[in-house]
C-alpha positions in Angstrom: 51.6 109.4 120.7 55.1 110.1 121.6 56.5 112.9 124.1 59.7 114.0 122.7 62.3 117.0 123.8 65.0 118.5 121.6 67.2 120.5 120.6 70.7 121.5 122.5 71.4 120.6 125.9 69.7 122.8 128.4 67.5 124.3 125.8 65.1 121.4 124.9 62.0 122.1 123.0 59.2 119.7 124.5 57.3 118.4 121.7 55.4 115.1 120.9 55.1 113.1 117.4 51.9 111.8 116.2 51.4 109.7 113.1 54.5 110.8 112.5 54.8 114.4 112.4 56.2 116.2 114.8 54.2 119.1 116.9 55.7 122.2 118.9 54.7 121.9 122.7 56.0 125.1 123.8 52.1 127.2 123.5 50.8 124.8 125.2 53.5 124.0 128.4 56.7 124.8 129.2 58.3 121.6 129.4 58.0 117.8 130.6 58.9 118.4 133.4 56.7 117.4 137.1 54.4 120.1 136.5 53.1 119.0 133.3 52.7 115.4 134.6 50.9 116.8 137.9 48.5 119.1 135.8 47.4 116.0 133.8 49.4 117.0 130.8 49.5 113.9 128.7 45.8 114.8 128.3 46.2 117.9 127.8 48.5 117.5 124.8 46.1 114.7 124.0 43.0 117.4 123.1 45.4 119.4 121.5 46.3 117.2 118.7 42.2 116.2 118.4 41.1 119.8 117.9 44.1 120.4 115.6 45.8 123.4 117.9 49.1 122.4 117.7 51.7 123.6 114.7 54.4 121.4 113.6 58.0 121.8 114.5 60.1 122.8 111.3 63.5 120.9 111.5 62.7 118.2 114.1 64.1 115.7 112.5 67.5 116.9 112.5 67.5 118.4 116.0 69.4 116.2 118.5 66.8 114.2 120.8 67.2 115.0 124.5 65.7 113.0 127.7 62.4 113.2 127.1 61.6 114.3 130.6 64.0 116.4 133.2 63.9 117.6 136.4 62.4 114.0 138.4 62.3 114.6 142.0 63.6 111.5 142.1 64.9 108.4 140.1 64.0 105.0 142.4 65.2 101.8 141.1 65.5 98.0 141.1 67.9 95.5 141.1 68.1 91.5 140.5 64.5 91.7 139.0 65.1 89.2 135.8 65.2 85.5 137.3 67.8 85.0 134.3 69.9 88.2 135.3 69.6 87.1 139.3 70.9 83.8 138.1 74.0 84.8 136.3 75.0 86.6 139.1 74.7 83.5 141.0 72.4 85.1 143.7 68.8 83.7 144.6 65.9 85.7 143.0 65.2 88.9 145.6 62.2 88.0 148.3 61.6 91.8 148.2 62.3 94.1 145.5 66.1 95.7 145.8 65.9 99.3 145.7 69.1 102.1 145.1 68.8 105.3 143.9 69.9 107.6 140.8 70.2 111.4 141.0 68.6 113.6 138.3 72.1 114.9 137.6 72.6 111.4 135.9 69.9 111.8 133.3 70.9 112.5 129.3 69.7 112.1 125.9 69.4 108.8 124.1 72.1 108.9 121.8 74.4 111.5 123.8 78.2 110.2 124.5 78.7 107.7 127.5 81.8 109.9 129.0 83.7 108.6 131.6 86.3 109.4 134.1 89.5 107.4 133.7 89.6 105.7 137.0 85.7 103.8 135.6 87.1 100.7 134.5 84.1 98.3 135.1 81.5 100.6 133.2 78.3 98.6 132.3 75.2 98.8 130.4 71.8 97.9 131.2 68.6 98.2 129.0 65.6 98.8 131.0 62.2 99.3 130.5 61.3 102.9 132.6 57.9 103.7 134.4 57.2 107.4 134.7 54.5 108.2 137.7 51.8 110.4 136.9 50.2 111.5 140.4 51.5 111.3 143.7 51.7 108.0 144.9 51.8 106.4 148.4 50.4 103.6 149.6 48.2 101.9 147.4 46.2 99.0 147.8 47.2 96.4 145.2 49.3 96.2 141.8 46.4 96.9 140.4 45.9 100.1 141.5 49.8 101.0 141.3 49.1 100.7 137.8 47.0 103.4 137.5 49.3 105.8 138.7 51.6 104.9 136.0 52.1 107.9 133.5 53.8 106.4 130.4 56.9 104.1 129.8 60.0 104.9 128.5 63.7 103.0 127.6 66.5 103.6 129.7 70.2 102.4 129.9 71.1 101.9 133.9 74.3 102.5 133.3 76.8 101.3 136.0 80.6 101.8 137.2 81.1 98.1 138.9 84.2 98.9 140.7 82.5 101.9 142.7 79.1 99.6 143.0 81.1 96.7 144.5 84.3 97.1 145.6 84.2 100.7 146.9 80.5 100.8 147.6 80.7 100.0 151.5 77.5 98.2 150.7 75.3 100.9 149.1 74.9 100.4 145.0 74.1 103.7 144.7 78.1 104.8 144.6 78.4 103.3 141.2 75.2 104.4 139.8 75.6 108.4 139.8 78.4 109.3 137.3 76.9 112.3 135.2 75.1 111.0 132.1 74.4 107.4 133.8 70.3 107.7 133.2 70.4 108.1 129.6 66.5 108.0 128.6 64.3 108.2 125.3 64.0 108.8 122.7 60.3 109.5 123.6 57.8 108.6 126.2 54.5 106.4 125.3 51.3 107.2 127.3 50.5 104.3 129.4 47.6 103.4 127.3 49.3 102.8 124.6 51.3 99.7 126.1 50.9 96.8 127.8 54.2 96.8 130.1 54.1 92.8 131.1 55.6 91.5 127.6 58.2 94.0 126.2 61.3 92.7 124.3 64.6 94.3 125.3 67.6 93.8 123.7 71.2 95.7 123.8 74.2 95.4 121.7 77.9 96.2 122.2 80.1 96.9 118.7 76.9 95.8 117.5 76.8 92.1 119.0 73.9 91.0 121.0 74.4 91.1 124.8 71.1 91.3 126.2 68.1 89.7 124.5 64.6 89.5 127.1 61.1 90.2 127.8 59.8 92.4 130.5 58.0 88.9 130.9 60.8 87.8 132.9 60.6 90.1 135.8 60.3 88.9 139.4 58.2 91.4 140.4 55.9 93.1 137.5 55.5 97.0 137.3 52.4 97.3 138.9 54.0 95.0 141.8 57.1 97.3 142.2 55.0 100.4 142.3 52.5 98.9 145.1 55.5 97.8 147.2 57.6 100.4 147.4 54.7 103.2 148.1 54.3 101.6 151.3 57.8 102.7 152.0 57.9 105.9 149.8 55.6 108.4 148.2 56.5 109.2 144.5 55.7 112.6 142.5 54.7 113.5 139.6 57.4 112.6 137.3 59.6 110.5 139.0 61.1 107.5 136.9 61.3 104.2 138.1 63.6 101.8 136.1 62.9 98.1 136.4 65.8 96.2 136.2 67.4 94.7 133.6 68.1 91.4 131.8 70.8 88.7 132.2 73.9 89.4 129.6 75.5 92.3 131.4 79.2 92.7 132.0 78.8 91.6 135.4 77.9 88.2 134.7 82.3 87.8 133.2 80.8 87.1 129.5 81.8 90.2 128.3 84.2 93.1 128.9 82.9 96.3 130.0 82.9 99.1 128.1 86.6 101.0 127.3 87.1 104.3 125.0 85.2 103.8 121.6 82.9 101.3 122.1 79.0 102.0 121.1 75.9 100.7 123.0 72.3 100.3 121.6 69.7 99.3 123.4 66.2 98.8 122.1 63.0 98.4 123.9 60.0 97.2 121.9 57.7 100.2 121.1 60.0 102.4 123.0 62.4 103.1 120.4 66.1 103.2 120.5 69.7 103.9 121.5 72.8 104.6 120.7 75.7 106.0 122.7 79.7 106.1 122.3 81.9 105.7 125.1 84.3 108.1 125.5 87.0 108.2 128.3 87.8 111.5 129.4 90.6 113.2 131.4 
């Protein structure tokens, strides 16, 4: 099962695909959104599809694909969490998981344009695997249990503007992590029974050459870890995203340029779907 929106931006049509056709959402919620992850809506839509209530959405599959959530409370997360990516940077692996933050304004579609402002010359990709929370979450007693407060998964690019995350960050990563359209997410989100978080492959490309090429295997600190940590710390809603970090073979590490005007990302997270976003610079 896959929880889609499209259609034009601002006017999204939730919607979710099942063996491969896809249904209209809208008599059933009004969008993904926090309210349909509070009431249990995964569920929900779930029954739906068993008893056969749903109609399918005429032209779906040439509607553009938007985020396939909006409106998080908030976006939480994590940096240096691949041993290989922690490595590249030459820093030691993180004894507690690094946190920063990412504004809802950030989120867009999966294959919308990467626009950037003329003064980000140190633009970066990341492919990540995301966590959406189901329930509210706040101090749980073990991974185990963070786990079960997950409600799907979902690819994201963490895209990043290096020059305001280091050089003009006065210490806080967060500067260079907010630029409109820097949470691109999709194309759909997979209940969390449907996948097994601890062994993903991730890959990205640039101009279409490999730059990033993992496994969710490779995190320092699993999903169910990051989730028990932090909510000591923090309490998370319905519908908040948290994105996991990301792989070695990032512009960072000095193998690769960052991104300039015409250059096209993909990113691909294994039964997560796909990306793919132009860069364009703009005045």
């Amino acid at each position: 099962m896959e929880l889609l929106r499209l259609g034009p931006i601002g006017h999204e049509i939730p919607a979710v695909r099942h063996d491969g056709v896809c249904f209209d959402l809208r008599p059933l919620i009004d969008d993904i959104d926090p309210n349909f992850f509070a009431a249990n809506g995964i569920e929900r839509v779930r029954k739906a599809l068993a008893a056969g209530e749903l109609s399918t959405l005429d032209g779906a599959d040439e509607m553009r694909i938007g985020a396939p959530l909006t409106r998080p409370s908030s976006i939480v997360c994590v940096g240096m969490n691949y041993a290989a990516h922690a490595r590249e940077t030459g820093a030691e692996p993180p004894e507690r998981p690094v946190i920063f933050f990412k504004m809802p304004s950030t989120i867009s579609g999966p294959n919308d344009p990467i626009e950037l402002p003329p003064y980000a010359t140190k633009a970066d990709w990341e492919v990540e695997l995301g966590v959406v929370i189901g329930t509210r979450t706040f101090r749980v007693a073990s991974a185990e249990e963070g786990l079960d407060n997950v409600a799907g998964y979902v690819l994201g690019n963490d895209l990043s503007e290096r020059r305001l995350q280091i050089e003009e960050s006065g210490g806080q990563w967060s500067k260079g992590k907010n630029l409109p359209g820097f949470t691109p997410l999709g194309p759909w989100i997979r209940p969390a029974a449907e996948v097994d978080p601890s062994d993903l492959r991730l890959r990205s490309w640039v101009n279409g050459e490999v730059r990033q090429d993992s496994s969710t295997s490779d995190l320092i600190y699993s999903v169910g870890e990051i989730i028990f940590q932090l909510s000591q710390a923090m309490a998370f809603e319905p519908g908040d995203v948290i994105l996991t970090g990301t792989p070695q073979g990032v512009g960072l590490s000095g193998q690769y340029p960052y991104l300039v005007d015409g250059d096209t990302v993909e990113l691909e997270l294994e039964s997560l779907g796909r990306h793919r976003q132009v860069v364009t610079v703009t005045e």
